[in-house]
Each structure stands twice: as C-alpha cells, then as structure tokens.
N, C-alpha and C positions, 0 to 999 in steps of 0.2 A: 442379813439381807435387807433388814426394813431398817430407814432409817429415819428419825426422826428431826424435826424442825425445833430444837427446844427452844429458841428463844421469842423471850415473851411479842415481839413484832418483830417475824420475817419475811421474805420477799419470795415468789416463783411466778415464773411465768403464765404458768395454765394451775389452776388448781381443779380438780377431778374430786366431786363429790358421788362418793358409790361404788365400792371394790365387785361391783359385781363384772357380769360378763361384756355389758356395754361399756364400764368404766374400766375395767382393766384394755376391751381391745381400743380404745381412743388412747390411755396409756402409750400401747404399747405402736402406735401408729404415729408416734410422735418423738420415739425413740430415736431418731438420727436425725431429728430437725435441728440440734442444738437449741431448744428448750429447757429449761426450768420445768419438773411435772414434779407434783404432789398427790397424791390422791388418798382419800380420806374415807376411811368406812366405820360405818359406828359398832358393826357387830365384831363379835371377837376372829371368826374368820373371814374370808375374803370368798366372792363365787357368788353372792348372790342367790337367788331363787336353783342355782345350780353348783347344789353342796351338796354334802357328804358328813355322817355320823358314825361317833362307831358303837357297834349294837354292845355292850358290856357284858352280858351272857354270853355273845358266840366268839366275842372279838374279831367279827368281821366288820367290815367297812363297809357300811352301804348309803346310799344316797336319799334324801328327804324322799324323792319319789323317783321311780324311775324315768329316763329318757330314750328317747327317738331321735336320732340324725339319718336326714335325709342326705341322697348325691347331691342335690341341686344344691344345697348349703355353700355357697361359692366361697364365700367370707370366713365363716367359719373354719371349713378345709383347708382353707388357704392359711388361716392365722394357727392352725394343728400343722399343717407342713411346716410351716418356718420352726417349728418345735424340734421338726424330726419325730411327730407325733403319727403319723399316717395309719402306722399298722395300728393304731389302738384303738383303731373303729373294725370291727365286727360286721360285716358285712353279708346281707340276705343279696346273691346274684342273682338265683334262678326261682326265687318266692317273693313276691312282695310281702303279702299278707296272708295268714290262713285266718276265714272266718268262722266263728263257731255259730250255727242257724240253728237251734233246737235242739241239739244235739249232734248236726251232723258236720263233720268240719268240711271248708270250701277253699281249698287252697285260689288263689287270686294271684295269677303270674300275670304281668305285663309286658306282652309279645313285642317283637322285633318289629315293629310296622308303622307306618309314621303316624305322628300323633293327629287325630283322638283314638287312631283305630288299634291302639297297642290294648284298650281298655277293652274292646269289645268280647274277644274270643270268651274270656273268663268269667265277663258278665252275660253272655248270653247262652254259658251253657249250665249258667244257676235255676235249676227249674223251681224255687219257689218262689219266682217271682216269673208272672204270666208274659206271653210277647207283649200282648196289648200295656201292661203295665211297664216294661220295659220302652216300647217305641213312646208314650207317654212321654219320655224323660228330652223328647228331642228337641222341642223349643227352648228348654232350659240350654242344651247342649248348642245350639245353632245362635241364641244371643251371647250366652259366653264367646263360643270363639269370634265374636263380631266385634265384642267390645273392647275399648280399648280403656287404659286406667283413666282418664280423666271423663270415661262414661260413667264409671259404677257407682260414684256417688249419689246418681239420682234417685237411687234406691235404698239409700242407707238409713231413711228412715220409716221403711216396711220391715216388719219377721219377715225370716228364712222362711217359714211356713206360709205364709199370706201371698205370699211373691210364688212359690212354689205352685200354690192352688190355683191362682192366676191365670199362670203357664201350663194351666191342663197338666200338672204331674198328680197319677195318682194315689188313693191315698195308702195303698199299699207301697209303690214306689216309694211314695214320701219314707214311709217307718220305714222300709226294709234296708236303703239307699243312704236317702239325706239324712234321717235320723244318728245312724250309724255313724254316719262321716261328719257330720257336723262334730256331736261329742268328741268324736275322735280328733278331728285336725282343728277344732276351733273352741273347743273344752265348753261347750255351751247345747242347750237343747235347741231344736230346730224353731221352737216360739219364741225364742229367748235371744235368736242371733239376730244382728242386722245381714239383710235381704246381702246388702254389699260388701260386707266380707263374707259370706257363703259364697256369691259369683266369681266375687275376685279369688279366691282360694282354689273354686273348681275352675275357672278360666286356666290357672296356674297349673293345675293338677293334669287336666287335658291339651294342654300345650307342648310339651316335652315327653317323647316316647321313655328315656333314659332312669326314670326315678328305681332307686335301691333304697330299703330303708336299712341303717346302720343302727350297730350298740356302740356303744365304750366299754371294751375289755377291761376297762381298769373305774376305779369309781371317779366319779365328775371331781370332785378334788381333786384329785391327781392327776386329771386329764390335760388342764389347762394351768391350772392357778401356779403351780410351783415353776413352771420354764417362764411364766407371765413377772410372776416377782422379781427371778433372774435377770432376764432382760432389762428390767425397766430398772431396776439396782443397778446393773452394769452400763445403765444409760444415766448414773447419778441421777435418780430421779425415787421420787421419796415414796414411800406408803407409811398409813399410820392406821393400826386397827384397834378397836373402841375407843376409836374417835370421832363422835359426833359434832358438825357444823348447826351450831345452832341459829347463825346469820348469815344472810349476802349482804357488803357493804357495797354502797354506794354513794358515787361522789361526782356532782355536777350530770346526769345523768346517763352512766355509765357505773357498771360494777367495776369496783377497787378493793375487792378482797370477801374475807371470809372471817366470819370471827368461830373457833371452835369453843366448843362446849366449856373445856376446863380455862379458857379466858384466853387465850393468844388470841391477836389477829397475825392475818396472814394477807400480804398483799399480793393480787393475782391481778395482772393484765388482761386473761380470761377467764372464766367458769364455767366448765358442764359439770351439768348436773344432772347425774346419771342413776335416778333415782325412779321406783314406782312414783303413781299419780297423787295418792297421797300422802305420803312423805314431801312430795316435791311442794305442793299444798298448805299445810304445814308450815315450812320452809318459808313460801313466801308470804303468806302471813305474818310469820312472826320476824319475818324482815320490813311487813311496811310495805308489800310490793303486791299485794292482792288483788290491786286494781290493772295487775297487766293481762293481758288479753289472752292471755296462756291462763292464769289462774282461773279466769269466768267459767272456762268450760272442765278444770277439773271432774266439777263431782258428779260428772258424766258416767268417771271411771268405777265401777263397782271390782272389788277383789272377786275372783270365782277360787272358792276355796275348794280341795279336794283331801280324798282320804286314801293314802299308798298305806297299805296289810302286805307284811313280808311273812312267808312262811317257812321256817327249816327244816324238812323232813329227813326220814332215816333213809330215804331209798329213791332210788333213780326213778323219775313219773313221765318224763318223756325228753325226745331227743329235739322238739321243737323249740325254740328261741322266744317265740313272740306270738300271740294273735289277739282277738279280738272278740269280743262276741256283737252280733247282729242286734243293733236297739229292740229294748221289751224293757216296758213301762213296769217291770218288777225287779229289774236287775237290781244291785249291789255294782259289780262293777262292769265297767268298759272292756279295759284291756289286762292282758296275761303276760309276765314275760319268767324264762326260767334262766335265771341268772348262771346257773349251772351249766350252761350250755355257751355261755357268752363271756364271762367274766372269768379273766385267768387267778383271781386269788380267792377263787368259789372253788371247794371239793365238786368232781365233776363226776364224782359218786352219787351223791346226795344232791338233792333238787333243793334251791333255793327261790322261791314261787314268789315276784311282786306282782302287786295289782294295783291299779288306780280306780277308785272312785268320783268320778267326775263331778263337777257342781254339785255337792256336796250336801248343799243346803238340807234335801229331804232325809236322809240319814243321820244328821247331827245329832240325832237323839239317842242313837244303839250306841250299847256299851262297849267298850274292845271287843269282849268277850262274844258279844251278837257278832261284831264285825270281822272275826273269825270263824266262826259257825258259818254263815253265812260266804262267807269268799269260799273256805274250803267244801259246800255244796255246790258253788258254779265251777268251780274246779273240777271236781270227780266227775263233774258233767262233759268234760272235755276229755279225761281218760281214769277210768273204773282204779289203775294204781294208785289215783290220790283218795279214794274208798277204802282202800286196805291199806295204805300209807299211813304210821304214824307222825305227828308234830310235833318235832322236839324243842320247839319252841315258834315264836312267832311274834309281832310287834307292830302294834297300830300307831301312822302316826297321820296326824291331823295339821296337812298345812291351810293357813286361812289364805293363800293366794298363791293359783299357779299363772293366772296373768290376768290383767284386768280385762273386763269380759267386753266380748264386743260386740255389745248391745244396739239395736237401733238407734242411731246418732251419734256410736262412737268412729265410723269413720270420719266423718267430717270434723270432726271433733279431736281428731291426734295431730301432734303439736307437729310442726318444724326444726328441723335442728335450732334455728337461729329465733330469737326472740325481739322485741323492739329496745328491749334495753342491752347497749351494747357491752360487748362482754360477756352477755351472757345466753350461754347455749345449752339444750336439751339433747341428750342421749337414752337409749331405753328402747326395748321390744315392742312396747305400746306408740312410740313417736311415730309420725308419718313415711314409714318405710318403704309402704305398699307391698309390705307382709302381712301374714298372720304374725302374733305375738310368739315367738319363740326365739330359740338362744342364737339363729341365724338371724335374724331382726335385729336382736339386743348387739349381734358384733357388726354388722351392718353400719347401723344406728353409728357406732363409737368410730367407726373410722370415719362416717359422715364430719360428725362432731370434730375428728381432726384434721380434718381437711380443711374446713372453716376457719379452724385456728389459725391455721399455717394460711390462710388465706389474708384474716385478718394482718398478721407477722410480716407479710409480703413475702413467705414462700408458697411456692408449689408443689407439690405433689401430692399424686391422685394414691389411696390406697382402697376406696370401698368400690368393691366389684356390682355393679348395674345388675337385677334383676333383667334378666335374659329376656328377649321375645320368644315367644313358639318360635321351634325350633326350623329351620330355612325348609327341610323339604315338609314340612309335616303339613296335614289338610287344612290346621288350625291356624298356620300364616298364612298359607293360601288365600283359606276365606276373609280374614282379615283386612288385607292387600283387596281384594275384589269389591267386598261388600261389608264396608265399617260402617257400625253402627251407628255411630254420630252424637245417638242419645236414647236411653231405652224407652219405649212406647210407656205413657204413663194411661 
C-alpha cells in the first residue's frame, strides 16, 4: 500500500509533511485533482496525536488517550462517510454529558429548543449552583451570542479567568461552570486560557441546539488511517513512514522541494506542512527560513501534556459510556470513559476504565503506581463496584502534548493556511481555523491546505466544510442579526 520514492532526486507535485490527521485529510482531498502527493511522516505509524498501541499484557488495542467527537464535526464525518465509516462513531442521543459533583452524578441533556435555551433546563435544575450564581453567568452569555469571530480577538490577550470576573460571573460560577469546561473542551485551566478562545468555544457551544457527543467503536487507528492510505495508494500517491524531512528547499524565493533525512531530495511544486508548532520551528530553522513571520510567533505555542491511566477490571462497574467530574483543585483526573460500553473489540463483561489527566504539569511527579491509586479512588467515587472491583491490570501513559495550549496571545498568533513564501503552506489543529484545537480542526485545516493547492494548480474545487453560523431559528442568530457586537467593551 505505501509506496516509496527511491530515487536519490524525485519529482511530486505537493509534498505533505506529517501522516497525521491534518496531513492525511489534505492527502486525501487532493485524491482526484490529478496531482502527484507524497506525504512523509517520521514516526513509524501514521495518525498523529491520534494513534493507537497495543497494550502487550491484554492484547488489546487502545489509543494513546482516549477521544471525543462531536455532531458539529462537519469535516471530519464527512471524510468517515466517504469511508463508509459512519456506524463507527458510538453515539450519546439522549445524554450529552453526566457530571460527577461530589459524589452526585448530574446527567446534562440538551433539550429540543433553539439555541442557547437547549442549555438551560439541565443547567438550572443543578441546585449546587445558586440562581443568583447562575443569572451571574448572563453578560458572558449575551456578549458571546453578539460576537462575531473577527470580534474575539480583542480579548485574546486576557485569562479566561480575568475576563470572566470582569463580566460579574461568580466565583462559584467560575469553579463550578468555566472551570470545568474550560479543562474539558480546551485541555487548559481557566487562568491559563486565553479570554478568546474560551468565548469563541462557548459562542460555538451555545449557537447550535443539535450537539451529540460520539466515541469510536473501534480504536483511532483503525478508524481512519487504513481506508486513508487506500485511497490515496489507489490515487498513486506515495506515503513514506520513518521518514523524516529534515529541509524545505528553496529557489529564487519560492519552495522547490524537501530534502529527507536519509539524503534524497524531492522536488515539490507545493509543501504543507502538517506538523505541530515545534517541529514546524525546527524545521524552519534548520532550513534558513526563521526569519518568516510564521516562525516569530512560534514559541507562542507551549505542548499541554496529559496523562491517559487505563484500567482492566474483572467485573462489569457500570453501563455509562462517558462523564466527567465537576473542577476541584484536588482532582487527578477530568474525564471517565468505560470502553466496555463503546468499543466493539472490548469484553463488554469486564469494564475497561480511561481517564485523562489534563495539563499534566502538577502531577508529573506521581509514580504509575500513585496514578493508579489515585484514578481508581475518583472512580469508586462515581460507582461503589469500582471499591470491590478487582485490577487486573492497568497502564499509565504519559503523552507530553495533547495540543498546544491556547494561552493568552495564542489566538492571534495561529498561523494561515498560506505563508509569504510561495509554496508553501500550513496545516494543523492549532492553524487559524477558528476552532478549538482538535481532530476536527486538524481535518479542517488539511482540506483548507488543499484547496490552496488546487488553487495555486489553477484547479477548483471546494472540499472544507465552513464552520456553521448559529443556527437560522435559534435566539443566538437572532441576537446576532439585531445587535452585533462590533467590538467587545474593553
């Protein structure tokens, strides 16, 4: 299926550095232009930040850490349909979330109503969180649905927190609320976010009545990458894995190739480069190209590292798929998923328990063994089975980056598809997508990136799906349409 380029200078039209999800969907978005595509990744599998290991004790397959897809994921679904991949998202219809508050679990449905009011039933019949603390939350809510994206930069360089206090949200609100959802949809603490993707994220969130959150029945390896290499095989188009680009060439100023690690050059018409911030950093320094205006603002990007603890027990712990626990400044971890209940090549006897630990940083020092202890106490906290439930094994693993964090000044700060040196383009979850950083961003991003191509080529065609407006009947177009912000009150 992969084919490689042996000789020592070859020719393609787009060379594609980065087999992850950005780099495979521009790949595979380029598949019937009649193009030349390479794409080049230096690890030994392909997938990116969204892989899959297999455990050697249990010989199951499971993923670096587990994942979330949402409905809205337009791009993504869309590049799983052409699969014929559809059924292999796992879908919550009638639950979004269950949250765990203390002990008490709070199931969180999102009602039939147009949006923002699909949120409210479920949030206001949480009684530890007071009305007064709750109605607090409305100026946040009344400038989000105002704002439009080329408003929310002006706040990108405030915390989530500072912005929040501001806005009269209180500080109960803040922990109970933002805390929660910040770590959760934007892998960052609420002092740690920039102001402007927290809005933009909840703008998004309270825009569309319809959001479902999904699994992948099957592990992230096999969800995408194997029908992805097919295709783009069957589109004579090359992959090369531990194969590292260790230059971008350049000629008269414009990129003319790629020189890889073990000494070929390769001459490419275009380049994405479909890489994290620094690796891409890297990259063009040791090409000579650090003075372009994309490099300045690299080291903007900080890794937010986390830590996914799988657990395998002997005995069925519960029939729930997925929740969450409510922020407190002691946890261990965020979120709970029981694989057992989602994943078809899991015994659906026996509970298969991930967790994530988000920004990581203040835990880096507990041993596995603490970070087992440890998970399986917030565990048993959610059902008394995982108390009398033996371990039959279990497996910490420690990734240094689930996406670079989007800290105050990293919105303004992510790049464009297109760069000033011609030829060459940026793909990636962190590029300016006007997302959050996730694996709908990352495919996003890559159809972006071939679109450009085929632009550059003098063809056309459109393959990345536009982030939706609030949706036509919902409050939040409404007020939009009536009373746009223009520019938030500084």
């Amino acid at each position: 299926m992969q084919r490689s380029l042996a000789h020592a200078e070859a020719h393609v039209d787009v060379a594609i550095i980065g087999g992850g999800i950005a780099g495979l969907a521009c790949a595979l978005a380029l598949e019937h232009s009649g193009l030349s595509v390479a794409v080049f990744e230096r690890d030994r599998q392909l997938g990116g930040r969204a892989a899959s290991m297999l455990d050697r004790a249990t010989g199951d397959t499971i993923d670096i850490g587990p994942h979330i897809v949402l409905s809205e994921y337009r791009n993504m679904l869309n590049m799983l349909s052409s699969f014929g991949r559809d059924a292999d998202i796992c879908w919550q219809d009638d639950l979004f979330i269950t949250l765990l508050d203390h002990g008490r679990k709070l199931p969180m449905r999102l009602r039939s109503l147009p949006a923002p009011l699909h949120l409210l039933p479920s949030l206001w019949a949480v009684d530890a969180v007071s009305t007064q603390d709750k109605l607090s939350n409305a100026r946040v809510t009344w400038l989000a649905m105002r704002a439009r994206a080329e408003d929310v930069e002006a706040i990108d360089g405030v915390n989530g927190e500072q912005f929040l206090i501001e806005c009269g949200v209180t500080e109960r609100f803040r922990q109970w609320f933002w805390e929660t959802a910040s770590l959760a949809l934007l892998n960052l603490p609420l002092r740690e976010c920039s102001a402007a993707a927290l809005l933009r994220m909840y703008g998004q969130l309270i825009g569309t009545s319809g959001y479902r959150s999904g699994f992948p029945r099957t592990p992230l390896a096999d969800l995408f990458v194997p029908h992805a290499c097919e295709r783009i095989a069957m589109a004579n188009g090359t992959i090369e894995t531990e194969c590292a680009v260790s230059q971008l060439l350049v000629d008269e100023q414009r990129l003319s190739g790629v020189r890889l690690a073990d000494g070929r050059r390769i001459r490419a018409t275009s380049c994405v480069v479909a890489v994290p911030p620094q690796a891409l950093s890297q990259l063009l320094a040791d090409s000579g190209l650090q003075d372009l205006a994309v490099a300045r603002e690299l080291d903007r990007f900080e890794p937010c590292p986390y830590i996914s603890t799988y657990l395998w027990f002997d005995r069925k712990l519960t029939k729930e798929r997925f929740w969450s626990r409510v922020w407190s400044p002691t946890d261990l971890n965020s979120d709970f998923y029981d694989l057992s209940n989602i994943r078809r090549d899991v015994d659906p006897q026996c509970s298969l328990i991930a967790s994530n630990c988000i920004y990581s940083h203040a835990h880096a020092h507990l041993s596995d063994d603490e970070i087992i202890e440890r998970t399986h106490a917030e565990l048993s906290e959610f059902t008394s089975l995982a108390a009398v439930g033996k371990i039959r094994h279990a497996a910490v693993h420690r990734i240094p980056m689930a996406i670079p964090c989007p800290m105050p000044g990293t919105e303004r700060a992510r790049p464009s598809c297109t760069t000033e040196l011609t030829g060459l383009l940026l793909a990636g979850d962190w590029t300016a997508t006007g997302l959050p950083s996730c694996m709908e961003s990352a495919t996003y991003s890559g159809r972006i990136a071939a679109e450009k191509v085929l632009e550059m080529s003098e063809r056309s065609a459109t393959h990345a799906r536009p982030i939706p407006p609030p949706e036509k009947d919902g409050v939040a177009r409404w007020v939009q349409q009536v009373w746009p912000l223009g520019e938030y009150p500084t």
